[in-house]
N, C-alpha and C positions, 0 to 999 in steps of 0.2 A: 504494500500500500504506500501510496504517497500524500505527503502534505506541501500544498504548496507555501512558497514562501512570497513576504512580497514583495520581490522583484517577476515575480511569476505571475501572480496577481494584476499588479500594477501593466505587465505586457500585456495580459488577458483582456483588461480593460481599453487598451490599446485596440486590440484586434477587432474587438466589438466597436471600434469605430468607425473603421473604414467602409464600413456597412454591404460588405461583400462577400459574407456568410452566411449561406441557407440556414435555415430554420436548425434544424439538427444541430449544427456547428456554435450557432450561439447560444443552445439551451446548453450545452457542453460546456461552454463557457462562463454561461453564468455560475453552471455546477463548482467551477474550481472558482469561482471569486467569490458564492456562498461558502466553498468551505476554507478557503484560508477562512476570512471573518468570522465562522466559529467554530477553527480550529479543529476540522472535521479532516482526515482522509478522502482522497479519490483513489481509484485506480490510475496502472502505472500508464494504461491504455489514455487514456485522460490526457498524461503528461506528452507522451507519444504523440497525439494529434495536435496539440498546444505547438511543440515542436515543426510540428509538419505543416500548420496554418503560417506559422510564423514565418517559414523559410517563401511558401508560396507567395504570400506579400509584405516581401521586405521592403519592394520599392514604395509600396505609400506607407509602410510602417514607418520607413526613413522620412516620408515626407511630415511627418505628425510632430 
């Protein structure tokens, strides 16, 4: 299991900006910025797609 930390969080927040995450992706998202805030576990699967959204838009992650 993982917890995220927040610089994990605070990317996640990020990601949910660029507003080019189907539905699925952002419910995901919410999931790991409800559980840092209270301090809950996700799965490693979780951290794996956080990872994989983030590579796919770095160019307007960089832009933010």
């Amino acid at each position: 299991m993982w917890h995220p930390t927040q610089g994990e969080a605070e990317r996640t927040e990020k990601l949910i900006l660029i507003q080019k995450l189907n539905p699925q992706e952002k419910k995901q998202m919410a999931a790991i910025i409800h559980a840092h805030k209270t301090e809950q576990t996700r799965d490693w699967l979780d951290r794996a797609v956080l990872m994989a959204l983030e590579e796919k838009y770095k160019g307007q992650l960089a832009e933010l």
